[in-house]
C-alpha positions in Angstrom: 4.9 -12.2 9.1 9.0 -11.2 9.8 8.3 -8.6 12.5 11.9 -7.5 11.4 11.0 -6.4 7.9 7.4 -4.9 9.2 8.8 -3.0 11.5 11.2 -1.5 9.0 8.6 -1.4 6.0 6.5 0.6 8.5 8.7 3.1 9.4 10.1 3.8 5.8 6.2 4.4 4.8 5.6 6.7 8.4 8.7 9.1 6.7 7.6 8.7 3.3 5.0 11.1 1.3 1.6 10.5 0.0 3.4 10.7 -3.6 6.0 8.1 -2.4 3.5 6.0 -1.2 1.5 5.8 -4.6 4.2 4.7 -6.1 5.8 1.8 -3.9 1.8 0.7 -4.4 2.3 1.0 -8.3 5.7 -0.7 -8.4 3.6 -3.9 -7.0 1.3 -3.8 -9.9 2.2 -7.3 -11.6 4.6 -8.6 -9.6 3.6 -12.1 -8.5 6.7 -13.5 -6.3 5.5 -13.6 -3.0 7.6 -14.6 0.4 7.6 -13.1 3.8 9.0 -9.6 3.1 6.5 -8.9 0.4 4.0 -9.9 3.1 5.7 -7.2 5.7 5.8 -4.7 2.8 2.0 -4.9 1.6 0.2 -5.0 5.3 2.7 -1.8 6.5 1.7 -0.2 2.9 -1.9 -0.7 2.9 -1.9 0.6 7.3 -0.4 3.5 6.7 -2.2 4.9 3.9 -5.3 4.0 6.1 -3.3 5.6 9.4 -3.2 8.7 7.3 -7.1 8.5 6.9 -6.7 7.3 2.9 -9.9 5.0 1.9 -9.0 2.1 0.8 -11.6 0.0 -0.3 -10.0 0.2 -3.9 -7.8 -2.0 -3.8 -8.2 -3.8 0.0 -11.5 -5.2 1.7 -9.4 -5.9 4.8 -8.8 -9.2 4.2 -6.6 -9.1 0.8 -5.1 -6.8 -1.3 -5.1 -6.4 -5.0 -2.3 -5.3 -7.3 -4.2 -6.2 -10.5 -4.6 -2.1 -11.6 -2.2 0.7 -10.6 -3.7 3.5 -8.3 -3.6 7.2 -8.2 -5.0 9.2 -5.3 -7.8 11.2 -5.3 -7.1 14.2 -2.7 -10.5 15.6 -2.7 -12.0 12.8 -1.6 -8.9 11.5 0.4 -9.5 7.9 -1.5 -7.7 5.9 -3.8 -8.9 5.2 -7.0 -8.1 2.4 -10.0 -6.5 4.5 -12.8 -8.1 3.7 -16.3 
């Protein structure tokens, strides 16, 4: 992974809002290019929504990630969920 681009991915996400963070998540949805940036951008997405104490066992089980189903957060439970 470019160290470069997670490095920058991570600190636009540390600035960013819960809201803000949703949505770079939804914007994936479907998109099936794939190179080293995308990489960067989906490993600094997923740790800080989990460095912000969101579960997320949705859509990650620590070994991949899945951008088959957009996501909303549920606050309550500080988890995010599959919408349907």
């Amino acid at each position: 992974m470019e160290k470069n681009f997670l490095s920058q991915f991570a600190l636009q996400f540390a600035e960013a809002s819960l809201t803000s963070l949703v949505e770079s998540f939804n914007a994936q949805v479907g998109n099936r290019g794939f190179n080293s940036a995308r990489a960067a951008h989906d490993h600094a997405l997923i740790d800080e929504f989990i460095h912000r104490g969101i579960d997320v066992s949705a859509i990650s089980d620590g070994h991949s990630i899945s951008f088959a189903h957009h996501i909303a957060l549920d606050e309550t439970n500080m988890k995010l969920v599959i919408q349907g």
